[in-house]
KOLLUMFI-614197 format. One line per field, with one value per residue (C-alpha): x, y, z; residue number from 1. Coordinates in steps of 0.25 Angstrom, whole numbers, plus 2048, in hexadecimal, padded with zeros to 3 digits. Layout:
! residues N
u <- X; ... $
v <- Y; ... $
w <- Z; ... $
n <- NUM; ... $
! end
This chain:
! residues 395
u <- BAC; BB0; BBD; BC3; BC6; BC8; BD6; BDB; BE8; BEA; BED; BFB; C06; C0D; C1B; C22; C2F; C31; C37; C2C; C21; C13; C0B; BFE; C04; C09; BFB; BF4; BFF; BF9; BEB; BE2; BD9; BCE; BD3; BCC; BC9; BBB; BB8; BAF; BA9; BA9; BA2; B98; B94; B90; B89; B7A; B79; B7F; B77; B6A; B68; B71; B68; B68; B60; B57; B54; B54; B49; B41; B45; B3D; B32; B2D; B2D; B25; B1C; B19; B17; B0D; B04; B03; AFE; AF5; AEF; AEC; AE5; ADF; AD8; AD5; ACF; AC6; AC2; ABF; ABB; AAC; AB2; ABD; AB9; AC2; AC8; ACD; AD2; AD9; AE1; AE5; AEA; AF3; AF9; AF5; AFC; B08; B16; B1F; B2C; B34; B29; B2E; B3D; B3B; B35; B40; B4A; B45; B44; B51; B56; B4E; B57; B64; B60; B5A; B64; B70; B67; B68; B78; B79; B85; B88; B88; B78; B74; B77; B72; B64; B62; B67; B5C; B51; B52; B55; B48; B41; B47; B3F; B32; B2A; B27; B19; B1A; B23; B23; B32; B30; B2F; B3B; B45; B48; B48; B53; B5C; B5A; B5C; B6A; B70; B71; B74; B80; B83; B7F; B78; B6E; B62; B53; B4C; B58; B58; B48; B4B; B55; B4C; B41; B39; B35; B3A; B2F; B2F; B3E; B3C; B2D; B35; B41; B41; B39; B45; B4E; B47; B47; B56; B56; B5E; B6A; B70; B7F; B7E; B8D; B8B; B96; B9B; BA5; BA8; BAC; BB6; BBC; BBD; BC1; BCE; BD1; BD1; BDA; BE2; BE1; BE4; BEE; BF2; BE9; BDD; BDB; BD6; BCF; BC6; BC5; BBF; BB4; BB1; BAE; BA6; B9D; B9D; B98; B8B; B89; B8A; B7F; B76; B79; B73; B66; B66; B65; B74; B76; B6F; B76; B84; B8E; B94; BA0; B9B; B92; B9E; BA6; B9A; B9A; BA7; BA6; B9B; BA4; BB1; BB0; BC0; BC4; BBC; BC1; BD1; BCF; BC8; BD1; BDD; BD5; BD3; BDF; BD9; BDE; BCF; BC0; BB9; BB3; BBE; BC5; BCC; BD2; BDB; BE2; BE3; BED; BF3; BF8; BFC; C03; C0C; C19; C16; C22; C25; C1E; C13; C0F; C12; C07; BFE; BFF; BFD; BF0; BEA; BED; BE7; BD9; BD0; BCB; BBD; BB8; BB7; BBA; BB0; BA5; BA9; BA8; B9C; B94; B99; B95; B87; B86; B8A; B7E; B73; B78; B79; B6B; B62; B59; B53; B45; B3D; B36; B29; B2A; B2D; B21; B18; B1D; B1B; B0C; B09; B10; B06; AFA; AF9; AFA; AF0; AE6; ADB; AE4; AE8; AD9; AD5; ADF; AD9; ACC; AD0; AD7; ACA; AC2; ACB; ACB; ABD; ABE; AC7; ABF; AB3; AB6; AB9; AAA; AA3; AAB; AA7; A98; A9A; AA0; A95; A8B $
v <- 9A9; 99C; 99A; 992; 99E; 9A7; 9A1; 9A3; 9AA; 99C; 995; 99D; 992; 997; 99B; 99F; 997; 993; 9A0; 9AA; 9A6; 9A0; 9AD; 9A7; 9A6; 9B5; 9B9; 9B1; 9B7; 9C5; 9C3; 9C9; 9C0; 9BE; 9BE; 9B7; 9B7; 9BC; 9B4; 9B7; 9AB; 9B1; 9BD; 9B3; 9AD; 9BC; 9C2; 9C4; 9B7; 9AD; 9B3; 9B4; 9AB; 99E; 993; 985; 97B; 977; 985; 98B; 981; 986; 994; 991; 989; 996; 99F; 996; 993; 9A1; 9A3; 998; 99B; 9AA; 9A0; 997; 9A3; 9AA; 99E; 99D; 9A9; 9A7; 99A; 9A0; 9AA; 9A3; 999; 998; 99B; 990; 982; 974; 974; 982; 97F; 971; 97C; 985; 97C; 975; 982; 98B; 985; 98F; 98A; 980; 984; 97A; 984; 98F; 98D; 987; 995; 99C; 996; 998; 9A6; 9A6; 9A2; 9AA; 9B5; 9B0; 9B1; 9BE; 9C4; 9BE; 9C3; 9D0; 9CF; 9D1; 9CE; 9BF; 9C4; 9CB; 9BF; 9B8; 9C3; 9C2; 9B4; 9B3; 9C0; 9B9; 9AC; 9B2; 9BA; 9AC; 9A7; 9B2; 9B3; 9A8; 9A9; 9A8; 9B7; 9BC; 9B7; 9B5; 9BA; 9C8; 9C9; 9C4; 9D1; 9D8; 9CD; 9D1; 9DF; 9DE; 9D6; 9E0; 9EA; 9E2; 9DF; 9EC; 9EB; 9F7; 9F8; A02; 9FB; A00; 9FD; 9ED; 9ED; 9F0; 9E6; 9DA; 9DF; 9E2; 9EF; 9F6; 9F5; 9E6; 9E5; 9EF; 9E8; 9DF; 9E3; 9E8; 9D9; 9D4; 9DB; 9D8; 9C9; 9CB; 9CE; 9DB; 9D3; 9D3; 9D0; 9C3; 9B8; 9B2; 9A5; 9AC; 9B3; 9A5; 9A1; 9AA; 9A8; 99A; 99B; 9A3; 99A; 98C; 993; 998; 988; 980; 98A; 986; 979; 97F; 985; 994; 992; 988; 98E; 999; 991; 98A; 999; 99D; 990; 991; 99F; 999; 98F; 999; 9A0; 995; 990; 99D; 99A; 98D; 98B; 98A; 99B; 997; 98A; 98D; 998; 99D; 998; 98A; 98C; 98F; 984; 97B; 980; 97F; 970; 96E; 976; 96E; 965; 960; 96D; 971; 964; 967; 977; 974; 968; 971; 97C; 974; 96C; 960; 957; 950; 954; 94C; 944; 93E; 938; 93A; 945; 944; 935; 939; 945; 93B; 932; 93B; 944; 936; 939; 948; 950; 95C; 966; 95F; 95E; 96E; 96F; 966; 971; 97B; 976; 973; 982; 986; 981; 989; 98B; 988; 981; 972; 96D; 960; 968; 973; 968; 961; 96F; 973; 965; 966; 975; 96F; 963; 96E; 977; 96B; 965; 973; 973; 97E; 97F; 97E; 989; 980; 97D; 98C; 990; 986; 98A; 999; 995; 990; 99C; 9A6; 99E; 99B; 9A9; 9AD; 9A0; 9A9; 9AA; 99B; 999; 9A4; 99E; 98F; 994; 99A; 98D; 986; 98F; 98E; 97E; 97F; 986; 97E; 973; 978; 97E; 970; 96B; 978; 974; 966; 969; 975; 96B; 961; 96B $
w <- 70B; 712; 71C; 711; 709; 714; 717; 709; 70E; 715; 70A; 707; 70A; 717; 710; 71F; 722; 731; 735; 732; 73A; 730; 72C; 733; 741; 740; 73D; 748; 751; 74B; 74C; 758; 761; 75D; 74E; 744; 735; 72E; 723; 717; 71F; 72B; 724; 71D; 729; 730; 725; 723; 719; 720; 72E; 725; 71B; 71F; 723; 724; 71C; 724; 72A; 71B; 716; 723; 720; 714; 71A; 723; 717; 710; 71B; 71D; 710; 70F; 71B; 714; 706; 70E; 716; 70A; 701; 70C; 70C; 6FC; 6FF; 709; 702; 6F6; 6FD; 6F5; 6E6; 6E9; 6E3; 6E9; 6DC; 6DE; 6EC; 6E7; 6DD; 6E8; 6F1; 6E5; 6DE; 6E7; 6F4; 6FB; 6F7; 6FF; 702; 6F9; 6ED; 6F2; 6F1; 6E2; 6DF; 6E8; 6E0; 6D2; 6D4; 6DA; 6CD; 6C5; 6CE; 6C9; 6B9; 6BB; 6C3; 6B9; 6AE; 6B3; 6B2; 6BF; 6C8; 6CF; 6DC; 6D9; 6D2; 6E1; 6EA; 6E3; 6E2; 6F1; 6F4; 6ED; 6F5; 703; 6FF; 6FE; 70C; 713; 709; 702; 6F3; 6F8; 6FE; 6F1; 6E5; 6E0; 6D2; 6DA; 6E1; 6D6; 6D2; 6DE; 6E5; 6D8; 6D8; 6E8; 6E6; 6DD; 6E8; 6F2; 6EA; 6E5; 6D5; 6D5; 6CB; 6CD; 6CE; 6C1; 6B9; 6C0; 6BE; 6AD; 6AD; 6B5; 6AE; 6BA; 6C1; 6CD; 6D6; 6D4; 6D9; 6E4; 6E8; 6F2; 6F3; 702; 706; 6FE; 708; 713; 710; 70F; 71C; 717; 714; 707; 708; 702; 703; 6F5; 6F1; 6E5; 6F1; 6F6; 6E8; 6E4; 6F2; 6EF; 6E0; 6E5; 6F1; 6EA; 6E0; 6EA; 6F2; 6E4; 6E1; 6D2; 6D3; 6CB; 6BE; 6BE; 6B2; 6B8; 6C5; 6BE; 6B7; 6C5; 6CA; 6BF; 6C0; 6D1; 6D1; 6C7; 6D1; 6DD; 6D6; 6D4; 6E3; 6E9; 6E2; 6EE; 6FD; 6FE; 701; 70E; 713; 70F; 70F; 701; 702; 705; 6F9; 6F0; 6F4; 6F1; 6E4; 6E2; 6E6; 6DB; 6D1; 6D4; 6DF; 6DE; 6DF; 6EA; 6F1; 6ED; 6F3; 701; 703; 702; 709; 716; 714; 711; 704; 703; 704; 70E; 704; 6FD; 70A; 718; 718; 723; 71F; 712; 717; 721; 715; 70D; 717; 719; 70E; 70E; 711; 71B; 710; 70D; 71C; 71C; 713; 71A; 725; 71B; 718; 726; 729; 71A; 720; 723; 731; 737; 72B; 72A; 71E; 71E; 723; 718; 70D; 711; 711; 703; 6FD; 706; 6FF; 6EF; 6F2; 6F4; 6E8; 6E0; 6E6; 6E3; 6D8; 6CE; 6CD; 6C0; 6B9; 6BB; 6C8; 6CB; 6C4; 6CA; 6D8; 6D4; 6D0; 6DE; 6E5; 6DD; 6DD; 6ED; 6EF; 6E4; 6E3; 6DD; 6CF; 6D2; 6CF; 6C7; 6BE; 6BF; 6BC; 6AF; 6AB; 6AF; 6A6; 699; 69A; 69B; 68E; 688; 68A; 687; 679; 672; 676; 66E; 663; 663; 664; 658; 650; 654; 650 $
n <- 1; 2; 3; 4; 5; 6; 7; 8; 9; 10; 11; 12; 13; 14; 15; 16; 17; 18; 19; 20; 21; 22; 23; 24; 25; 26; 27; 28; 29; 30; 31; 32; 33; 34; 35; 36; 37; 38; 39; 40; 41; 42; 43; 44; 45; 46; 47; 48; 49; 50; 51; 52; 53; 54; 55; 56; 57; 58; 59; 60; 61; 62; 63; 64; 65; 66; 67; 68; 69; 70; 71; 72; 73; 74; 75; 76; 77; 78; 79; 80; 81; 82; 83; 84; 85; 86; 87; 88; 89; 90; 91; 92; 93; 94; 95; 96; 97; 98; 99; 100; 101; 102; 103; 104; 105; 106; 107; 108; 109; 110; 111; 112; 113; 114; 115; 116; 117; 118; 119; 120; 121; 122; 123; 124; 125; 126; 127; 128; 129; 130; 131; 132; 133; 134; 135; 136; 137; 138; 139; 140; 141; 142; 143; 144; 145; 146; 147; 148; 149; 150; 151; 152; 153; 154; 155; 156; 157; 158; 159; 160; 161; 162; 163; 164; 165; 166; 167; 168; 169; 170; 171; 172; 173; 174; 175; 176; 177; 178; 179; 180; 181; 182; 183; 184; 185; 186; 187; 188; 189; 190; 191; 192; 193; 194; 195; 196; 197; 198; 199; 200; 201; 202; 203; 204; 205; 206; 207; 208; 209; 210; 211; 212; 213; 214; 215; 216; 217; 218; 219; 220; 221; 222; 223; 224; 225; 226; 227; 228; 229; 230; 231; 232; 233; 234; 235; 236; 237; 238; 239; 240; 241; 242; 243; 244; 245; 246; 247; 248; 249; 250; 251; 252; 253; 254; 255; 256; 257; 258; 259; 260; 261; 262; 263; 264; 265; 266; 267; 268; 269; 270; 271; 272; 273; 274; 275; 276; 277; 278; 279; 280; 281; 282; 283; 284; 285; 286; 287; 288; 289; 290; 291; 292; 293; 294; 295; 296; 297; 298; 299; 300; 301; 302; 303; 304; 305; 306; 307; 308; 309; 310; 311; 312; 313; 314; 315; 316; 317; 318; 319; 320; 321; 322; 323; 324; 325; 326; 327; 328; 329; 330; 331; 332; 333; 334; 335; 336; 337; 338; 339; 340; 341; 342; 343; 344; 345; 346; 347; 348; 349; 350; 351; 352; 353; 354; 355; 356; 357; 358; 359; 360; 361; 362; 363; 364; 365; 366; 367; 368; 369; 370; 371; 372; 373; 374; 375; 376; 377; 378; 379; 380; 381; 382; 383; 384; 385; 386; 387; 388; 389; 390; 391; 392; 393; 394; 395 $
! end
């Protein structure tokens, strides 16, 4: 969780009159040298995830390039070997065919597969009435898997089961292997098959940081911020609508680029903007977001016909904001984050399957022809029965 909510107890009014000593200066007085806060940021920032599997765009997307590159020297390497073997049975027309749908994925292939399956792990793993916080872990699993390995080396459909299965006891839902493999209709060796390469993969790390934390943070600080300025009621259906969101945002790239709690607030801002604009306003001390005009003249002006508490509160909020964090910086992250949610794209059933086809045929070509061959034959057929009629009837 962020600084912004870390400092909750700040936002208590200071009650103290001018002979008892403010409450914050007799606990700076207290505190040891050396002395400073750990925050559930702090935490975030020194666990395995953020040390792991943060990145940046641009080294994400060539994270993803050398996977893919490995696995497409493997491909080439291997047809190849077909083609050399072959090489006498092998017409032009058959190698025409294999280079065109038999050629090894490209990177931008591989992700629309990654991320179909990806949501084909969210509907089995909801199917399965299993709990949010699974549902997350195994969606975040199965595409940390892909990170290290290409779909070219495993194919996706086989480690949807064992990334859910994995995920349930990594968060404690204990549930034993046969009685998982009745409910997915699958069969404990298949979940078991890879479950250690699944581990492996994970680098063994399998505490996972997900937003829906972030949220209820937030949830409770802005109630606490806009004390008796929001409606419960509909605070509540903004909570129930952000957690669906968080779900879906874990199937994009936005786990590695930002934090949770940036995610959240990005989430928030796509849910209600205003009210995300009205709570870090008062959070920082600060009347206006960036956008809607200069902060600091605006104060000015209105600060003119103020009177002696007005200007106490003023103080107030200055010492209400949290430390370390710059707030324009802070907005213009979360705005960056809510563009990409907002700019991800599903992937059709079609294309999927299309891009599945080319991952199985370029590693098995020989069925890739096989199966043309027998298409060939049957419109030979085809073709050929309406010419004995004609010459029967003829006759």
């Amino acid at each position: 969780m962020s600084q912004t909510q870390s400092k909750e107890s700040s936002q208590v009014p200071d009650l103290s009159t001018d002979k008892t000593p403010p409450k914050e200066e007799v606990e700076e007085e207290e505190k040891p040298p050396y002395y400073k806060r750990i925050t559930d940021d702090d935490l975030y920032r020194n666990s395995s995830q953020y040390r792991m599997w943060s990145y940046t765009a641009d080294h994400l997307r060539e994270k993803r390039s050398e996977t893919c590159q490995r696995a497409t020297e493997v491909v080439n390497r291997k047809l190849e070997e077909f083609v050399n073997t072959h090489q006498d049975e092998l017409t032009e027309e058959d190698m025409k065919i294999l280079k065109l749908k038999a050629s090894p994925l490209t990177m931008d292939e591989e992700l629309k597969l990654i991320n179909f399956y990806s949501k084909k792990v969210q509907v089995i793993a909801q199917h399965l009435n299993l709990p949010t916080e699974v549902v997350a872990t195994s969606i975040t699993f199965f595409r940390r898997f892909y990170l290290e390995n290409s779909v070219s080396e495993y194919d996706p459909k086989n480690l949807v089961h064992t990334t859910i299965f994995l995920a349930c006891k990594s968060e404690n839902y204990f549930i034993s292997v046969d009685s998982f493999a009745k409910k997915a209709k699958s069969s404990r060796d298949a979940i078991l098959k890879y479950e250690f390469k699944l581990l492996e993969s994970l680098k063994f790390s399998l505490l996972n940081h997900h937003p829906y934390k972030p949220l209820h943070g937030f949830f409770l600080d802005i109630q606490t911020v806009l004390h008796g300025k929001v409606d419960l009621k509909y605070m509540g259906q903004i909570y129930d609508r952000c957690k669906k969101r968080i779900t879906d945002a874990l199937l994009t790239d936005v786990v590695y680029l930002y934090t949770p709690p940036q995610i959240t607030l990005a989430i928030l801002l796509m849910e209600d903007e205003q009210l995300v604009k009205r709570y870090l306003g008062m959070k920082f001390g600060k009347e206006e977001t960036p956008e809607e005009g200069d902060i600091d003249s605006k104060k000015k002006d209105a600060s003119a016909p103020d009177t002696e508490d007005t200007e106490s509160k003023d103080k107030e909020s200055t010492k209400k904001a949290p430390e370390d964090i710059n707030f324009d910086k802070l907005f213009s992250v979360i705005e960056e984050c809510k563009q990409t949610l907002k700019n991800s794209e599903s992937v059709s059933t079609e294309e999927a399957k299309r891009v599945a086809a080319k991952n199985y045929y370029c590693q098995k070509p020989d069925i890739l022809l096989q199966k043309l061959k027998r298409k060939k034959e049957a419109t030979d057929l085809e073709d050929g029965e309406p010419t004995s009629k004609k010459q029967k009837l003829d006759e």
